[in-house]
PDB file with SEQRES, HELIX, SHEET and CRYST1 records, atoms N, CA, C and O in Angstrom:
SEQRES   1 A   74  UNK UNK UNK UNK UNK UNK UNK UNK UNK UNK UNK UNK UNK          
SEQRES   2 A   74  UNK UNK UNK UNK UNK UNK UNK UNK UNK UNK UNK UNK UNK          
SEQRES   3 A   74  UNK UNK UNK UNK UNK UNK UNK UNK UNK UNK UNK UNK UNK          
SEQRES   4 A   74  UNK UNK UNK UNK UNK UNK UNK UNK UNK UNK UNK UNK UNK          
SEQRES   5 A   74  UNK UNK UNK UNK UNK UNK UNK UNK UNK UNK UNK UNK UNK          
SEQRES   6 A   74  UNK UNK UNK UNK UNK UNK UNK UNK UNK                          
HELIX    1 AA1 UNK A   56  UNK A   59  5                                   4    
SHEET    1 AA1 3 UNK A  14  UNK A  18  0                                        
SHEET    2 AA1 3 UNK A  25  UNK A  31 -1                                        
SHEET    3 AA1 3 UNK A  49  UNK A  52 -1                                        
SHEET    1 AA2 2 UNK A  36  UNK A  37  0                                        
SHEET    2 AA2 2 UNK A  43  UNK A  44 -1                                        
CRYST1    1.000    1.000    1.000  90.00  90.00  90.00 P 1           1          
ATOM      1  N   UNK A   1       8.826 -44.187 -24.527  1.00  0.00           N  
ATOM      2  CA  UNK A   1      10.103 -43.542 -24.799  1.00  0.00           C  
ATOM      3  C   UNK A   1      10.216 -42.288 -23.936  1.00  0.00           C  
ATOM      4  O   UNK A   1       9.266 -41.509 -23.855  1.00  0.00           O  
ATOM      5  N   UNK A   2      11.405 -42.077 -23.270  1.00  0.00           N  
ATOM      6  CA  UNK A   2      11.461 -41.301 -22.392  1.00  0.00           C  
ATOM      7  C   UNK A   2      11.919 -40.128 -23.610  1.00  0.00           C  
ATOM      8  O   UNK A   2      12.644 -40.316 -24.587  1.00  0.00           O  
ATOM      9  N   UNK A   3      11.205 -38.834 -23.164  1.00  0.00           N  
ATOM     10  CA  UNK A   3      11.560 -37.138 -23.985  1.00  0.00           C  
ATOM     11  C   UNK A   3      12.782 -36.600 -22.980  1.00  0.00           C  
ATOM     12  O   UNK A   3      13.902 -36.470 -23.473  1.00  0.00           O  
ATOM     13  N   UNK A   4      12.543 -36.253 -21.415  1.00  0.00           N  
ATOM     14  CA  UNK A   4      13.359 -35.849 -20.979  1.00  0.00           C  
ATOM     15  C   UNK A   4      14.247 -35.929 -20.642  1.00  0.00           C  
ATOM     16  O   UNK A   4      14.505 -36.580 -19.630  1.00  0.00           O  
ATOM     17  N   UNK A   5      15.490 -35.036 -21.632  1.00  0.00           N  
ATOM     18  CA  UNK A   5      16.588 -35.749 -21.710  1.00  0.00           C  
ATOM     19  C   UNK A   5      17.337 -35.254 -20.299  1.00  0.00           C  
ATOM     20  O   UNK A   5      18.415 -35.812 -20.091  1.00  0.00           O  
ATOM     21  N   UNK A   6      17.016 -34.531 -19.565  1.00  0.00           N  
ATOM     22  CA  UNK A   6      17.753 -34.148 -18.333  1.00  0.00           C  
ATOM     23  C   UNK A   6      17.392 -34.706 -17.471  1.00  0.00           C  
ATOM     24  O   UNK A   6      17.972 -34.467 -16.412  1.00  0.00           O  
ATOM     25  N   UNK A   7      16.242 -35.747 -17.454  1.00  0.00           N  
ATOM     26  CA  UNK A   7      16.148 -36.702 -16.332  1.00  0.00           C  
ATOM     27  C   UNK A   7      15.978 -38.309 -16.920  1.00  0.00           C  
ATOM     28  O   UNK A   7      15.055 -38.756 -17.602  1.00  0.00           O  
ATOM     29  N   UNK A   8      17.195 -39.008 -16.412  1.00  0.00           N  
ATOM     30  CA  UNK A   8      16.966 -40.214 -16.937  1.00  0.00           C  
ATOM     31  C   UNK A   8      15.959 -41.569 -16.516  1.00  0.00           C  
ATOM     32  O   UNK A   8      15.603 -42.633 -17.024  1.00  0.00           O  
ATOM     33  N   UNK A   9      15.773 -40.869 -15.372  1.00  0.00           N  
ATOM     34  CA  UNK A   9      14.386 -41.582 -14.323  1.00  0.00           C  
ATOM     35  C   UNK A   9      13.252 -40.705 -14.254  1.00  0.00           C  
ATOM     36  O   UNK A   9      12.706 -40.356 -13.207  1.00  0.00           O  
ATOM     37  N   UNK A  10      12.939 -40.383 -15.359  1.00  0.00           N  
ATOM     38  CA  UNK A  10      11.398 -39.769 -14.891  1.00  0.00           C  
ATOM     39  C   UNK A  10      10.413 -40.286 -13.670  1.00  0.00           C  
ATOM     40  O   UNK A  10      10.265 -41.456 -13.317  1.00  0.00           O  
ATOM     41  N   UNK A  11       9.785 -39.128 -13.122  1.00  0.00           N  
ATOM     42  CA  UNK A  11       9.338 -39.182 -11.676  1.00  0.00           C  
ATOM     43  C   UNK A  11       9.470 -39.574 -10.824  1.00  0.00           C  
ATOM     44  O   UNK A  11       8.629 -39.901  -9.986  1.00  0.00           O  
ATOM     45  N   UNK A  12      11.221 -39.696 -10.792  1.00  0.00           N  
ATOM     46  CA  UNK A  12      11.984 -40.426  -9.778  1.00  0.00           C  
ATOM     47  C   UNK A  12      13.061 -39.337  -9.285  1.00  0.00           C  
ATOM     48  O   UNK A  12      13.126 -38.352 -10.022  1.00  0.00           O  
ATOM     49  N   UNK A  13      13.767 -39.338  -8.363  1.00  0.00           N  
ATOM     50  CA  UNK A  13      14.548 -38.299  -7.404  1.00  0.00           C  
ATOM     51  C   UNK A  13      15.642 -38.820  -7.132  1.00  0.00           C  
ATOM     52  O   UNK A  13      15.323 -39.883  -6.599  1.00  0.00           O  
ATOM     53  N   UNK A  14      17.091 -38.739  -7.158  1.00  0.00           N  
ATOM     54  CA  UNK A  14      17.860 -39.612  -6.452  1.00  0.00           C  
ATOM     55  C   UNK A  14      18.249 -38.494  -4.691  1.00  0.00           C  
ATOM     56  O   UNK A  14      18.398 -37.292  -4.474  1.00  0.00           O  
ATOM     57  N   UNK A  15      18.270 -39.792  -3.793  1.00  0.00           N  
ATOM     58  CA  UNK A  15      18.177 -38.852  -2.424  1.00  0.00           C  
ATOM     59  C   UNK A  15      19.579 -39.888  -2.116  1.00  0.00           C  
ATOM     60  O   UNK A  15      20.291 -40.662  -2.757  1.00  0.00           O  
ATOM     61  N   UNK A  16      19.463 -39.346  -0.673  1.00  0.00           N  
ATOM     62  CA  UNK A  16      20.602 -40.433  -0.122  1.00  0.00           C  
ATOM     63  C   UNK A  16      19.814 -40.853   1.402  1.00  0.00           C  
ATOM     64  O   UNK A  16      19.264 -39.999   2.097  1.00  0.00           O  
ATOM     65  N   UNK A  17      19.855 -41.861   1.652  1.00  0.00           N  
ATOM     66  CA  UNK A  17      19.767 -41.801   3.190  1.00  0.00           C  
ATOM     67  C   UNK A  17      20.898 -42.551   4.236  1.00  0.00           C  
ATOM     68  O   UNK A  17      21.820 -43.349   4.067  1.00  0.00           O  
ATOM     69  N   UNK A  18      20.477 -42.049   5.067  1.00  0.00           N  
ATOM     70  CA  UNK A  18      21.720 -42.263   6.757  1.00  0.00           C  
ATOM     71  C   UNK A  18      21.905 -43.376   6.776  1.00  0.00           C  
ATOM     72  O   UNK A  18      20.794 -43.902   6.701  1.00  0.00           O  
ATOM     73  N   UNK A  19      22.924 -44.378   6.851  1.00  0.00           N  
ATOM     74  CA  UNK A  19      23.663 -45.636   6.757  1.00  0.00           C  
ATOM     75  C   UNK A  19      23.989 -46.346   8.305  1.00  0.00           C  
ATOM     76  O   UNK A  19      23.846 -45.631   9.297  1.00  0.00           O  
ATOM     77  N   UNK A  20      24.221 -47.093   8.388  1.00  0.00           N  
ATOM     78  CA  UNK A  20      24.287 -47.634  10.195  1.00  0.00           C  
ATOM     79  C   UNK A  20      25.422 -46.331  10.681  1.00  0.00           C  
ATOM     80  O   UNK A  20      25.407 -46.154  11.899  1.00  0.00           O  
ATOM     81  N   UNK A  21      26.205 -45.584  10.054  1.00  0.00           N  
ATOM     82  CA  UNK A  21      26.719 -44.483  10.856  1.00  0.00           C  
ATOM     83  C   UNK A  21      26.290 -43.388   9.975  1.00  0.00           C  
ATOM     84  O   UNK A  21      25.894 -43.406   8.810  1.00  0.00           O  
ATOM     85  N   UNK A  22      26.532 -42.041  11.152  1.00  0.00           N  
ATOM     86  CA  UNK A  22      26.284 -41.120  10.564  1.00  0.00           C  
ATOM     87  C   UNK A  22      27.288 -40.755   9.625  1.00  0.00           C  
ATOM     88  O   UNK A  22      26.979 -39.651   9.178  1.00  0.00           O  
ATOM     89  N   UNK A  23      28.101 -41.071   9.235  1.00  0.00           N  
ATOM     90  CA  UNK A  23      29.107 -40.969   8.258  1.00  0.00           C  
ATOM     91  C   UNK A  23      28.968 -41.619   6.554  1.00  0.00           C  
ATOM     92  O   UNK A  23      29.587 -41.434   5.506  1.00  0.00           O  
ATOM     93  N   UNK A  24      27.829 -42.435   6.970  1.00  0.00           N  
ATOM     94  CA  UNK A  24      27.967 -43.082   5.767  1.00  0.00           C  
ATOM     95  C   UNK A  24      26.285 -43.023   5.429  1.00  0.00           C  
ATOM     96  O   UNK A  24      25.342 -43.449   6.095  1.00  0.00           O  
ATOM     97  N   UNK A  25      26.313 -42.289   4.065  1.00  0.00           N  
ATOM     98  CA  UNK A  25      25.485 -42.111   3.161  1.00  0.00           C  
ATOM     99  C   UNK A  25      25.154 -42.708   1.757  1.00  0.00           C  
ATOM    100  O   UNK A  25      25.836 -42.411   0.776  1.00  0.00           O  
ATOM    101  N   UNK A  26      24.030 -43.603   1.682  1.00  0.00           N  
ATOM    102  CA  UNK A  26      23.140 -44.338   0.976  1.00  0.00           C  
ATOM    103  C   UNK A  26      22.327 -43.741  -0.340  1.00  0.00           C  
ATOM    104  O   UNK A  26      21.407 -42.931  -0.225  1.00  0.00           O  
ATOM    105  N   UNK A  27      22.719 -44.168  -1.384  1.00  0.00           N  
ATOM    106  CA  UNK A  27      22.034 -43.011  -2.428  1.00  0.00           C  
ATOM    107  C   UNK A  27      20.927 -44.233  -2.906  1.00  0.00           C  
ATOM    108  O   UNK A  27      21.097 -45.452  -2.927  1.00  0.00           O  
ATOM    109  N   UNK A  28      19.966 -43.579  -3.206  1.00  0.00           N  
ATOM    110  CA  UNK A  28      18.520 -44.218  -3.511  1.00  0.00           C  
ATOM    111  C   UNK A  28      17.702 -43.825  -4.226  1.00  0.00           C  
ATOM    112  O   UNK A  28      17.753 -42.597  -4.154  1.00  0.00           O  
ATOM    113  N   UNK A  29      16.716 -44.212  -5.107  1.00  0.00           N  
ATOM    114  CA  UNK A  29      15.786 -43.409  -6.110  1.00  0.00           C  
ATOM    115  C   UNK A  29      14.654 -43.427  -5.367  1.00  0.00           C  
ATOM    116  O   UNK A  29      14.137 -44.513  -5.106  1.00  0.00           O  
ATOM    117  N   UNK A  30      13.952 -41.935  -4.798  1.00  0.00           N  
ATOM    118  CA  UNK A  30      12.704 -42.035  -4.489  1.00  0.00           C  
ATOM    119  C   UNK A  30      11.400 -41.586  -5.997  1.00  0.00           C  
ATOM    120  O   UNK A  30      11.165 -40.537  -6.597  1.00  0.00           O  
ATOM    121  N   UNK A  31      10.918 -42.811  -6.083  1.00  0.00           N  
ATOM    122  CA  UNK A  31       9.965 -43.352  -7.589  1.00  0.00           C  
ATOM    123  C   UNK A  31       8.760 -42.563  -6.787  1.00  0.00           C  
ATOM    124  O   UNK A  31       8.467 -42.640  -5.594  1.00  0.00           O  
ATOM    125  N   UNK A  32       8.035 -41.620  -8.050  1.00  0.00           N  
ATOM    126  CA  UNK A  32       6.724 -41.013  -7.190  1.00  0.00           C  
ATOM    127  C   UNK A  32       5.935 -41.990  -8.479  1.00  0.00           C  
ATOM    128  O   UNK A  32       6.027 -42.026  -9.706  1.00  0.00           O  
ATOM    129  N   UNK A  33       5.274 -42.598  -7.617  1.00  0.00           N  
ATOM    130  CA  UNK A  33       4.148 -43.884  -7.908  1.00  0.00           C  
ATOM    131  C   UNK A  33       2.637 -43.126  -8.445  1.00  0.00           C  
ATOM    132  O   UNK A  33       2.329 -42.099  -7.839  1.00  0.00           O  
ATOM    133  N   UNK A  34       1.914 -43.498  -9.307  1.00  0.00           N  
ATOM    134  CA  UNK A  34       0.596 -42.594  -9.630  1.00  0.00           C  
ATOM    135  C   UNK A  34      -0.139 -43.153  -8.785  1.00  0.00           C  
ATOM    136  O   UNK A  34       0.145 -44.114  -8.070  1.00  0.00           O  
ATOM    137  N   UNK A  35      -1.382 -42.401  -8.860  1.00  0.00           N  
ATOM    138  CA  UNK A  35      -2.599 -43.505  -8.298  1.00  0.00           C  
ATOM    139  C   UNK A  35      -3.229 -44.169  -8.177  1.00  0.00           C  
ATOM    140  O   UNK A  35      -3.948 -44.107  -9.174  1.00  0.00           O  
ATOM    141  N   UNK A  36      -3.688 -45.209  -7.323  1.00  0.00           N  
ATOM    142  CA  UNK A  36      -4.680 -46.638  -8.238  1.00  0.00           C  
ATOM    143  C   UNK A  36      -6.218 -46.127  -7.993  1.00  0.00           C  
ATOM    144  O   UNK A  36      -6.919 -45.591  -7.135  1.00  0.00           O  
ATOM    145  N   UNK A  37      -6.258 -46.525  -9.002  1.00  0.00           N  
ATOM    146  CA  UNK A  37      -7.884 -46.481  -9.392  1.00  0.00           C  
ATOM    147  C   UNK A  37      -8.589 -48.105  -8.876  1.00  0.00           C  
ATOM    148  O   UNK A  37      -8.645 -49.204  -9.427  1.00  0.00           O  
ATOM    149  N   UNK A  38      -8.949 -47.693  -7.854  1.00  0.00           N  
ATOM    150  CA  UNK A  38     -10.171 -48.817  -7.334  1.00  0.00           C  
ATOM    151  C   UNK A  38     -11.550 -49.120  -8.180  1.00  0.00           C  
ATOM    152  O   UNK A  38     -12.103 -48.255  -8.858  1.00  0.00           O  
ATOM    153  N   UNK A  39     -12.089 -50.645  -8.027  1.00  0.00           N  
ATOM    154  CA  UNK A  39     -12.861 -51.026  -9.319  1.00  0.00           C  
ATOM    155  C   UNK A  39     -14.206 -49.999  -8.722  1.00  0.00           C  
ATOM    156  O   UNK A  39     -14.800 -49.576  -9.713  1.00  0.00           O  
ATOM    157  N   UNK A  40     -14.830 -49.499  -7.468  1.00  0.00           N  
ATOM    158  CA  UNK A  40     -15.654 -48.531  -7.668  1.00  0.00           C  
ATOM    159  C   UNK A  40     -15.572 -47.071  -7.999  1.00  0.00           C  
ATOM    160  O   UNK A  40     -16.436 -46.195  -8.020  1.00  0.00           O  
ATOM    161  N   UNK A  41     -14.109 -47.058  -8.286  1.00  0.00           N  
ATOM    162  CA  UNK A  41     -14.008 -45.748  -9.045  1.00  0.00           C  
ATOM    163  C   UNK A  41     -12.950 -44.861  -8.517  1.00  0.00           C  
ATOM    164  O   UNK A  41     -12.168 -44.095  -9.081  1.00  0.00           O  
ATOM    165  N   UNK A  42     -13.158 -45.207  -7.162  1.00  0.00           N  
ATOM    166  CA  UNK A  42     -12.116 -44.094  -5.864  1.00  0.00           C  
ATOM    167  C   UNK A  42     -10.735 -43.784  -6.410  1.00  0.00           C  
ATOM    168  O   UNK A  42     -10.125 -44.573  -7.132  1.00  0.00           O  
ATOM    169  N   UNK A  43     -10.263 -42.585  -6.029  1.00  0.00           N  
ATOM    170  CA  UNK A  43      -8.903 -42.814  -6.244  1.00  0.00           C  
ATOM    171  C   UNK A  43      -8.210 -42.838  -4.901  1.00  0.00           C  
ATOM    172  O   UNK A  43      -8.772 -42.499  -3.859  1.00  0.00           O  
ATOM    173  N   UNK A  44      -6.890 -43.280  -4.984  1.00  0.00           N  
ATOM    174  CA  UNK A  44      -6.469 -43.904  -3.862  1.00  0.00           C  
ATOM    175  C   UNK A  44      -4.929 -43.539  -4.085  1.00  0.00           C  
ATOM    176  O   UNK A  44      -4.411 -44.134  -5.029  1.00  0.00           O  
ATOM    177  N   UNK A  45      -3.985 -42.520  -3.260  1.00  0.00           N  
ATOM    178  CA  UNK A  45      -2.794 -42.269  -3.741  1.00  0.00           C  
ATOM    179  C   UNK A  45      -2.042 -43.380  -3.197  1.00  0.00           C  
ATOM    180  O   UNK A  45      -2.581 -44.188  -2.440  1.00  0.00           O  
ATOM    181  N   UNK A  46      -1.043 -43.451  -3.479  1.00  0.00           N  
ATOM    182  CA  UNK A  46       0.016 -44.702  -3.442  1.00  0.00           C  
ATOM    183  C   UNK A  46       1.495 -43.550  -2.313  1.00  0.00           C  
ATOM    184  O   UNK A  46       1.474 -42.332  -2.134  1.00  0.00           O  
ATOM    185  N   UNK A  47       2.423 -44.448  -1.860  1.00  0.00           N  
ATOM    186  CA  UNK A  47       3.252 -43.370  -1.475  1.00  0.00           C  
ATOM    187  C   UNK A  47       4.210 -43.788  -2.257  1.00  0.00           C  
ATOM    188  O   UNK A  47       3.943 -44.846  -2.828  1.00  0.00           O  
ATOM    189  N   UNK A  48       5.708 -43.121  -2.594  1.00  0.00           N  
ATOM    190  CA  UNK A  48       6.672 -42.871  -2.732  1.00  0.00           C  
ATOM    191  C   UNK A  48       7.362 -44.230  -2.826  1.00  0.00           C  
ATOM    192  O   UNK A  48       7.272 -44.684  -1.685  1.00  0.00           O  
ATOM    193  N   UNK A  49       7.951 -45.044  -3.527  1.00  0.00           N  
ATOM    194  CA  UNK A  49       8.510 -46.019  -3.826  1.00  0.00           C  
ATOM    195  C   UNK A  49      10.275 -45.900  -3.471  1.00  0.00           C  
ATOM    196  O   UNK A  49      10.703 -45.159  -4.356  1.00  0.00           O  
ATOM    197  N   UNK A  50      11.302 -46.265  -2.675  1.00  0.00           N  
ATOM    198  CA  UNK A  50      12.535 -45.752  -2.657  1.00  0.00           C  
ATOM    199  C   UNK A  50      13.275 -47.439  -3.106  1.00  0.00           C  
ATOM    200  O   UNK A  50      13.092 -48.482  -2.477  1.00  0.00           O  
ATOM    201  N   UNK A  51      14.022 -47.281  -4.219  1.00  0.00           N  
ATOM    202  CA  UNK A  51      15.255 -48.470  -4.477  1.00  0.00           C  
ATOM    203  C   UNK A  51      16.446 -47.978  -4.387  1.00  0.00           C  
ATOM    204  O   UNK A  51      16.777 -46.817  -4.631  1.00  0.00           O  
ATOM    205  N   UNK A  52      17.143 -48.897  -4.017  1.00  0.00           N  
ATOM    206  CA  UNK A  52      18.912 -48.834  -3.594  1.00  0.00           C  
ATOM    207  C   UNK A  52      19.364 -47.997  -5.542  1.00  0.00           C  
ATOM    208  O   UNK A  52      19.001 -48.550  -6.580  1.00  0.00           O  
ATOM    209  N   UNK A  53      20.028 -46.902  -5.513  1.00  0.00           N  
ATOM    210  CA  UNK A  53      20.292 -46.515  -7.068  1.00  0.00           C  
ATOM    211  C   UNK A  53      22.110 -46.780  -6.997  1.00  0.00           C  
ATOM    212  O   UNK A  53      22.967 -46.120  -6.409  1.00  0.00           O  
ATOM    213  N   UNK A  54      22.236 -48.029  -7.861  1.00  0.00           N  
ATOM    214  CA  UNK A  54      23.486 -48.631  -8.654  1.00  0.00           C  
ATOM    215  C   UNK A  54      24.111 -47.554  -9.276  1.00  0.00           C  
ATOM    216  O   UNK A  54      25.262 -47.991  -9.261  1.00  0.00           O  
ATOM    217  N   UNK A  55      24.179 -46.638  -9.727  1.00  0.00           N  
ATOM    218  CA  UNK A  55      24.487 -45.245 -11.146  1.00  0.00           C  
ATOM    219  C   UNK A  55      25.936 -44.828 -10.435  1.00  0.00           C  
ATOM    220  O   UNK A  55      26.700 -44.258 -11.214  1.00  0.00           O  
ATOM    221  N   UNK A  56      26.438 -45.021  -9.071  1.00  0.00           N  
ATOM    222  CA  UNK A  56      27.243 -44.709  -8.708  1.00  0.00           C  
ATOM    223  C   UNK A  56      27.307 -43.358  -8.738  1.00  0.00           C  
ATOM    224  O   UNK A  56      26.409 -42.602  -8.367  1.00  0.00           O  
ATOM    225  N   UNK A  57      28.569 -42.987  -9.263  1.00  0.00           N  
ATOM    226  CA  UNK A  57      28.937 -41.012  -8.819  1.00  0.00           C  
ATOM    227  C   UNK A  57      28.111 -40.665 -10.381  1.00  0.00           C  
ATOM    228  O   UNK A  57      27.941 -39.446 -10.361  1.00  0.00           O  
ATOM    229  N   UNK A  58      27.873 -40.898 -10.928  1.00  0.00           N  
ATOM    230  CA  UNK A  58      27.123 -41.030 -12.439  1.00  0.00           C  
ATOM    231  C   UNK A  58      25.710 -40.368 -12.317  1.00  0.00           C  
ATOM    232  O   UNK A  58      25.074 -39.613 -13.053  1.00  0.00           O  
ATOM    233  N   UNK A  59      25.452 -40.983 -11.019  1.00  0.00           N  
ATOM    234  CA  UNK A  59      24.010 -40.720 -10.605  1.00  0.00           C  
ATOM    235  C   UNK A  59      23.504 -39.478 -10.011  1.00  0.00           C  
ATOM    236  O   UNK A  59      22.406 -38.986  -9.752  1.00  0.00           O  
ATOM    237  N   UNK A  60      25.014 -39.102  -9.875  1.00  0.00           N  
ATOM    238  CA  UNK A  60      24.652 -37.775  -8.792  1.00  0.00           C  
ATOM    239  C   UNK A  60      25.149 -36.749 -10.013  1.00  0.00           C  
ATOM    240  O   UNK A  60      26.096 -36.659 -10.794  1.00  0.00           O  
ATOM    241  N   UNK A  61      23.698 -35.902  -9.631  1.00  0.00           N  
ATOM    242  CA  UNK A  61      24.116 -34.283 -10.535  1.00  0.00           C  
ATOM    243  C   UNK A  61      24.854 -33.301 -10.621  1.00  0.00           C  
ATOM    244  O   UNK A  61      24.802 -32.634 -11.654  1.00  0.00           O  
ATOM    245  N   UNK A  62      25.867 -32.881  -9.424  1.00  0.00           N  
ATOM    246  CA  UNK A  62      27.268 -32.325  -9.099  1.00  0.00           C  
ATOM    247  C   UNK A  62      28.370 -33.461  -9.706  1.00  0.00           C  
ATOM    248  O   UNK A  62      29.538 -33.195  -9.420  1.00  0.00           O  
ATOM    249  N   UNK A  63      28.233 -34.262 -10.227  1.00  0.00           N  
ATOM    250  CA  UNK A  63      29.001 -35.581 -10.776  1.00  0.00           C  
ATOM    251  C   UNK A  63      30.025 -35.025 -12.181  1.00  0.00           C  
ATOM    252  O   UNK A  63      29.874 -36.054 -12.840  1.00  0.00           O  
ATOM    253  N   UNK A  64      30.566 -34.502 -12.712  1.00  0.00           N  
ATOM    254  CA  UNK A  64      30.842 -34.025 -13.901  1.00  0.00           C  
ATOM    255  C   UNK A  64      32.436 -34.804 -14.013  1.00  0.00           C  
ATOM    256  O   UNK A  64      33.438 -34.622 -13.322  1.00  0.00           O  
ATOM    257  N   UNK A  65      32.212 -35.676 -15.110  1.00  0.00           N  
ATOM    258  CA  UNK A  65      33.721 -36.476 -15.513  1.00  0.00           C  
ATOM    259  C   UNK A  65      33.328 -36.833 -16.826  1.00  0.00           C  
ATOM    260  O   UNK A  65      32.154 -37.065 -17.114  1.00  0.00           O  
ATOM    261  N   UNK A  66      34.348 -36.890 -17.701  1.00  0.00           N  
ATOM    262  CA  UNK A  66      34.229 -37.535 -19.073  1.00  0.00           C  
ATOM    263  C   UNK A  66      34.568 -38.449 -18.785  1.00  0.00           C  
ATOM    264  O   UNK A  66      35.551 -38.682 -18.082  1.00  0.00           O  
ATOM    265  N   UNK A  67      33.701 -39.325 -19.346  1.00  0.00           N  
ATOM    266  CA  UNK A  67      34.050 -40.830 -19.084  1.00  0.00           C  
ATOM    267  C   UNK A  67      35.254 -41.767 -20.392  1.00  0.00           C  
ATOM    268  O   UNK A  67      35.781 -42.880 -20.405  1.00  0.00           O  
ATOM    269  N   UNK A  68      35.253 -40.782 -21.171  1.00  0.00           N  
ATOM    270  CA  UNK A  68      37.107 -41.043 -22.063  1.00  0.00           C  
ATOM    271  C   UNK A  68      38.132 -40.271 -21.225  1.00  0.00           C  
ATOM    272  O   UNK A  68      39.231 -40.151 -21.765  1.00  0.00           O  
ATOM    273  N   UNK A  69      38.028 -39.883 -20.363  1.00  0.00           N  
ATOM    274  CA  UNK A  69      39.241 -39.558 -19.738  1.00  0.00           C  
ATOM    275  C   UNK A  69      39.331 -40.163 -18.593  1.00  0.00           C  
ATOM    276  O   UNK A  69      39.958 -39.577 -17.711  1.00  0.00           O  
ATOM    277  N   UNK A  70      38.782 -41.375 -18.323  1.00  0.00           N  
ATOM    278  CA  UNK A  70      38.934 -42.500 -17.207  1.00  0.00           C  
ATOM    279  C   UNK A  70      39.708 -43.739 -18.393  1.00  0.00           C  
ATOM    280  O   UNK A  70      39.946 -44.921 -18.145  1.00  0.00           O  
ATOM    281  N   UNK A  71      39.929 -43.109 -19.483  1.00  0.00           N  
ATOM    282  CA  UNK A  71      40.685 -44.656 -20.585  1.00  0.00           C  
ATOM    283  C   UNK A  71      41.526 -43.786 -20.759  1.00  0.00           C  
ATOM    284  O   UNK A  71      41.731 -42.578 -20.638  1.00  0.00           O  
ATOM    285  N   UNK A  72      42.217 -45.263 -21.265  1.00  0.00           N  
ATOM    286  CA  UNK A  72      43.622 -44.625 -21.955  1.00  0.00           C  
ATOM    287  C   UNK A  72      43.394 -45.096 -23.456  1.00  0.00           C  
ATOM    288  O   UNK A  72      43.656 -46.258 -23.766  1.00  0.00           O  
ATOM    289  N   UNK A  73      42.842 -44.076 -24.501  1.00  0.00           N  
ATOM    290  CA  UNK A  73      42.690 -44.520 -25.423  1.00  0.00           C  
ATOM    291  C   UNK A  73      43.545 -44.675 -26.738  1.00  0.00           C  
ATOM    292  O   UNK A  73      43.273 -45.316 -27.754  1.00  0.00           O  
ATOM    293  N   UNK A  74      44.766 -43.835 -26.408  1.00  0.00           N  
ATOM    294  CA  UNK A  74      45.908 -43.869 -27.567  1.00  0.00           C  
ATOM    295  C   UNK A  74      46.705 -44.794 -27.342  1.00  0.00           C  
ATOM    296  O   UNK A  74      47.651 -44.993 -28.105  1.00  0.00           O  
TER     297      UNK A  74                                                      
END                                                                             
């Protein structure tokens, strides 16, 4: 169960990266991955995991909209 309520992806980042133009920007979750433990013991860091992030403008933290005032609820 996730506690932190100000991050809904724990140890994850949303970034954006550069798109076939420089105009167009790609938003993405960079996932910080733990480390694997090898069967003689070693530890061994992993890098940075990045997925395409779906959340739309939702996702981004300058994002501020009530989402009942995108309905028409009366």
């Amino acid at each position: 169960m996730v506690n932190d309520k100000t991050s809904p992806f724990p140890k994850s980042k949303r970034i954006t990266v550069q798109g076939s133009r420089p105009d167009i920007q790609v938003p993405m979750r960079e996932i910080t991955l733990a480390p694997t433990r090898r069967p003689d013991g070693t530890i061994v860091p992993n890098e940075s995991l990045r997925v395409y992030d779906t959340s739309g403008p939702w996702g981004d933290p300058g994002f501020h909209k009530d989402v009942g005032s995108a309905c028409n609820l009366a």
